[in-house]
N, C-alpha and C positions, 0 to 999 in steps of 0.2 A: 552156426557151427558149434558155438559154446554155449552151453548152459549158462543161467546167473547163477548166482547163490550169494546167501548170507553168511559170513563168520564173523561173529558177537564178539567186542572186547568189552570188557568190564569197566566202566566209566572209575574214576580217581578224586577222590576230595582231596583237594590244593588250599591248604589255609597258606593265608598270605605267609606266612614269615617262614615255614615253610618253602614254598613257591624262590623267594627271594635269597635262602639259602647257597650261598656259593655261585650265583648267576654273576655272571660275564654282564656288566650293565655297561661296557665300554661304547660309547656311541659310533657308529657304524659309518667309516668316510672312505666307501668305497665310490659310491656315488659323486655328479656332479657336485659341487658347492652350493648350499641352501641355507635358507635362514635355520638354525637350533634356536633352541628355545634354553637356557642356560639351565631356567627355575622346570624344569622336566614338565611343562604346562604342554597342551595341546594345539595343534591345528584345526581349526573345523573347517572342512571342505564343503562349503552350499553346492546345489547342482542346479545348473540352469534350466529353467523349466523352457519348452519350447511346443504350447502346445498347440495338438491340434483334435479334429475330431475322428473318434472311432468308434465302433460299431457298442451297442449297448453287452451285445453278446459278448465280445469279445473283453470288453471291460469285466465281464463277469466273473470270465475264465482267469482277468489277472485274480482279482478278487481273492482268489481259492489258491492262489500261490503259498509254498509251503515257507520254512525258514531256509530248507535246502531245495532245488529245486534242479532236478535232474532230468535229459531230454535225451530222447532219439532218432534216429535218422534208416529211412528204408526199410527198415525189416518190422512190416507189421505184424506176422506171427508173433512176435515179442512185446508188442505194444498192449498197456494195459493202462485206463484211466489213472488208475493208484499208484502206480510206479513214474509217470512219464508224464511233465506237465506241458509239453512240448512236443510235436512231432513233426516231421516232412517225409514225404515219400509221394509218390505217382499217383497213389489212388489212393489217399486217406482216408480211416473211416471217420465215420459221425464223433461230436464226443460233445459233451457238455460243460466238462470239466475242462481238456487238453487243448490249448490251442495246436490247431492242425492249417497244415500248408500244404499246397499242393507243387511238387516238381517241374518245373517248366523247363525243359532242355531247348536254350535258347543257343547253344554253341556248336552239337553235333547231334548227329543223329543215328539211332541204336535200329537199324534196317530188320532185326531181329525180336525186340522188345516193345510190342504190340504196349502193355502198357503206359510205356511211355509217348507212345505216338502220338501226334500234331498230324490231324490229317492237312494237306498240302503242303507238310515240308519236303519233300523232292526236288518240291520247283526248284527250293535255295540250298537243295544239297552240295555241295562240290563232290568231283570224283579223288578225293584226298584222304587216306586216312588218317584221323586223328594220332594215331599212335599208341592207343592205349595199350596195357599191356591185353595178357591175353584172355586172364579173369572177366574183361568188361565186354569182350565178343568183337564181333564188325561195330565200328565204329567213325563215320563217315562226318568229316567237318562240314557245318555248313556257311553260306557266303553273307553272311548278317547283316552287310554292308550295302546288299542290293538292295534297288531300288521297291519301297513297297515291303522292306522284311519289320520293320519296326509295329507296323500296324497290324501285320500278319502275327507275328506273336502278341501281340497287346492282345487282339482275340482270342490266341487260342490260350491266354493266362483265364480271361475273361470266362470263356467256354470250362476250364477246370474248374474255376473257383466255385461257378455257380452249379456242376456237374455235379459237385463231391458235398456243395456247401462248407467249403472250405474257408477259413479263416484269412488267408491270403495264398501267396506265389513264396516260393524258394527257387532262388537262379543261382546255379552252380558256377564254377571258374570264372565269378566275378574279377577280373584283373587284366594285365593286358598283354602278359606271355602266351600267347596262343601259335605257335610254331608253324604248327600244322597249317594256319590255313594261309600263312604268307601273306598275313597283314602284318602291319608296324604297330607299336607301342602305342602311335598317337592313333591311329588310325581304330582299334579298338578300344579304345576310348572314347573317342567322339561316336563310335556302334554302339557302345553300352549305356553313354549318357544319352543317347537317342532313342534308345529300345526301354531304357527304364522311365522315362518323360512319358512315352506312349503306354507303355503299361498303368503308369498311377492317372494318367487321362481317363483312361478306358475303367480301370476298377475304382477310383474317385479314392480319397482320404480314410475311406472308414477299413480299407483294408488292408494288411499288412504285405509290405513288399520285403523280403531277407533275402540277404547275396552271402556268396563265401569268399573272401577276397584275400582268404587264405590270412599272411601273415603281412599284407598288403596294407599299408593307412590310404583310400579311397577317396581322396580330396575331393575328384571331381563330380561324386553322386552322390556319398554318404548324407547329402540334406533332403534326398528323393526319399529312403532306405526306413524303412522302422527296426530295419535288424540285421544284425551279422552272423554268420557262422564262423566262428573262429578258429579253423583248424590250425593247430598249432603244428605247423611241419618240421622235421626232423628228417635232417640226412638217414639215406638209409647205413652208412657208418657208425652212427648214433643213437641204432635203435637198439642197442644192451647198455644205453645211458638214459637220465632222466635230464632234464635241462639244466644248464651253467647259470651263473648267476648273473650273466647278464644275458643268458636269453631270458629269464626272469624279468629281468629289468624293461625289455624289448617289448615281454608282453601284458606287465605293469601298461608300457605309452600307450601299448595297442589300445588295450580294453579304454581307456583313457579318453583316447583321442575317439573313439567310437562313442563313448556317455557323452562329451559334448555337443557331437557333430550328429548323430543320430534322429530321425523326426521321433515325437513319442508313438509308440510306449518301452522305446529304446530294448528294445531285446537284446541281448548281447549273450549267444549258445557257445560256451567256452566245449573246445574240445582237445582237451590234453593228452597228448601220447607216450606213452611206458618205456620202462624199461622190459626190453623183450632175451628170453632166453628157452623160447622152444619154438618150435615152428610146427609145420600140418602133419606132420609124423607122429606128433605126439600126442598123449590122450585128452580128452576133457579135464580129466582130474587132474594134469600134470599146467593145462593151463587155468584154471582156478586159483591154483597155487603158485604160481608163477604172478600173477597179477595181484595177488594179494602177498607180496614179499613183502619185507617191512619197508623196503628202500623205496617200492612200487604205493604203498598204503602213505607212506609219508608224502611222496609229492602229491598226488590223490589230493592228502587232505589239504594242500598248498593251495594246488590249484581251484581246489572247492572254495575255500574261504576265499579266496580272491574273488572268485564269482559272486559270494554275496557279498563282498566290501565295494568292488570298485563299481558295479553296473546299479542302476536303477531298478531293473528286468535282468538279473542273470538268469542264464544257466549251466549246466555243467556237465557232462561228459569225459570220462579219463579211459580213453580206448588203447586198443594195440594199435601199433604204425600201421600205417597201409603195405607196409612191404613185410608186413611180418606173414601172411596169410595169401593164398591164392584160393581161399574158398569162400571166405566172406571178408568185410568193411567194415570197422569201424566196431568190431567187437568189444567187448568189454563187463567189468564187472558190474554189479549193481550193489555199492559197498553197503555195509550194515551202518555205515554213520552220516548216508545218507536219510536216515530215518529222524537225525538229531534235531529236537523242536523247544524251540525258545520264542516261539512266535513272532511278529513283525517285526521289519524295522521301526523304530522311534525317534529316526534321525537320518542325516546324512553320512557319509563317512567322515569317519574322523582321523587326521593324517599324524601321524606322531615323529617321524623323521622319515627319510628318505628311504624308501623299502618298505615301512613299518606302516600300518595302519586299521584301523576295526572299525566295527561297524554296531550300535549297541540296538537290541531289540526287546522286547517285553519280559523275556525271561532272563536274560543274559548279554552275552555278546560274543562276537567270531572277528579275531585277527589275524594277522598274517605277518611274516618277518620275512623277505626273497634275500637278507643280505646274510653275508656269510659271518657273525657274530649274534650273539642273545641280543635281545632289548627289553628294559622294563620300564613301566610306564604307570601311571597315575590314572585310572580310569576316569574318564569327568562325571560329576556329579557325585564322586566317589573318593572315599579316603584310601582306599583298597588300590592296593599300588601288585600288579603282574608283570611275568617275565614271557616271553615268546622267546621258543628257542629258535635258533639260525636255519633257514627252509625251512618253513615247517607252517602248518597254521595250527589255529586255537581255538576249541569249543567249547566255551564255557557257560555253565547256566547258572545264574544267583540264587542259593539256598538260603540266604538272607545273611547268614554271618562270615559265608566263605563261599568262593568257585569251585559248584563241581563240573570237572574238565575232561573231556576225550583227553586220552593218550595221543602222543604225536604220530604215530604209526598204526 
């Protein structure tokens, strides 16, 4: 529906003392109670490695991971090696570069959408409709919990994967609200942990399994899982706001509690949603500009930086709601600071106080602040002491005598 585009801002040389001029250094106690650090010294966050074996190919593809690392979902007309290190849809193409997943509708079924089709789902269709709205077509629940459906999708993940040559499976409405089909909470649950057991049986270790469990912490499978899609949901009340600070804070644990529990090579596809103020009436250009407001480019780059601070494997996506649009999903810009390259990480994250944390890599480093105050902080292995202002993340690359830094917006 929307075109991408680029709009260039002019990067900013930030000498420290400078930087530190007039900043708000007040420490941030919105948050729970945690250890501070008096002498403004740092936390270093290890990450627990848990590993295990994957495909040589597929290590390849992390290999070529950028410093930003942005992904997308279904709409392959838009898909390009160079933009997209990430991809899921039905029928993915080849890629050398992108890790590609293939869609497996393991919950309903689309009686109209041949690409999606599982030939012998009928047997377990129910005559129920899911609900969906009216964008997604006929859309028919099916009974996941019959006898014999666990192995029946375990094959037909099996059947895409090596169809497409795909990288792994992506299983949608990972969670356990499913209305429609008049199961219970517990009851799809014990259907998901039985369908994804049989899925990683059938495609073995070396392949990637990602669920969407929404804004869900996944206890009971997340150690089957190499990945999550994050969609970060938003009342449809809430789509001409950007997030509060403690849905910030909510999706801080999320990603969190996903990098621990995660099998490797931990994916974790953040998809943040906007603040929305046009709808399908109005033109391409007026949504370009709408998406790139400064309120919309500020949490953008919130949400980006957090993607590379907190995951092992991020990635990032900052789309429109779903309720903004009845003609496509999951639109969105392809910012121009997505381009920003400071090369790998050289470390773990490192945690500064409660909200507050970066991440340092060969040319620089990228932080992030969710609380609603400045912070400044002493970089480690550095005399050079920066400020992150309140929401907001930080792009900075080392010029050797000063940071030069993205704008917040």
């Amino acid at each position: 529906m929307i075109a991408l585009s680029k709009f260039f801002q002019a990067f900013f040389t930030c000498s420290v003392a400078i930087i530190l001029a007039g900043c708000n250094t007040t420490t941030d106690t919105s948050y729970e109670p945690e250890t501070q650090l008096s002498d403004g010294k740092v936390v270093e966050v290890t990450q627990i490695k848990k590993p295990n074996k994957i495909s040589s190919r597929l290590e390849a593809k992390l290999a070529q991971r950028k410093t930003i690392n942005p992904f997308l979902s279904f709409y392959t007309d838009q898909f390009t090696n160079k933009k997209y290190g990430l991809f899921f849809t039905a029928e993915p193409p080849k890629s050398t570069n992108s890790i590609m997943l293939s869609v497996v509708q393991w919950m309903y079924y689309f009686p109209d959408s041949p690409w999606d089709y599982i030939p012998g789902i009928e047997e377990f269709t129910m005559q129920k409709n899911w609900n969906h709205s009216d964008e997604y077509g006929k859309t028919l629940a099916v009974a996941y919990r019959s006898p014999g459906f666990s192995d029946f999708i375990a094959n037909g993940a099996l059947k895409k994967t090596t169809k497409f040559q795909s990288d792994g499976v992506w299983l949608d409405w990972w969670h356990n609200w499913h209305p429609a089909t008049g199961y219970s909470n517990a009851q799809v649950e014990q259907a998901r942990t039985k369908i994804v057991k049989a899925i990683r049986a059938k495609l073995g270790d070396e392949k990637i399994i990602m669920a969407n469990p929404a804004m869900n912490k996944d206890k009971a499978t997340a150690s089957e899982l190499n990945g999550v899609f994050l969609e970060l949901v938003k009342s449809e009340s809430q789509s001409k706001s950007v997030y509060t600070t403690q849905q910030l804070k909510d999706i801080q644990q999320l990603i969190l509690f996903y990098e621990e529990n995660l099998r490797y090579p931990k994916i974790i596809a953040i998809d943040g949603w906007r603040a929305t103020s046009v709808s399908d009436d109005d033109k391409i250009a007026t949504w370009r500009k709408d998406r790139n407001s400064t309120v919309n480019r500020r949490m953008a780059k919130l949400i980006t930086a957090m993607s590379v601070v907190l995951p092992t494997n991020g990635y990032i996506m900052y789309s429109d709601n779903n309720h903004d649009s009845l003609i496509t999903e999951h639109g969105h810009e392809y910012y121009d600071f997505y381009s920003f390259d400071i090369g790998k990480p050289t470390g773990p994250r490192v945690k500064v106080s409660n909200g507050v944390s970066y991440k340092q890599h060969q040319e620089g480093f990228i932080a992030y602040n969710i609380t609603s105050r400045a912070k400044s902080f002493e970089i480690k292995g550095s005399d050079r002491t920066i400020s992150v202002e309140s929401k907001s993340g930080l792009f900075c690359k080392d010029s050797g005598e000063a940071f030069d830094c993205l704008t917040i917006d």
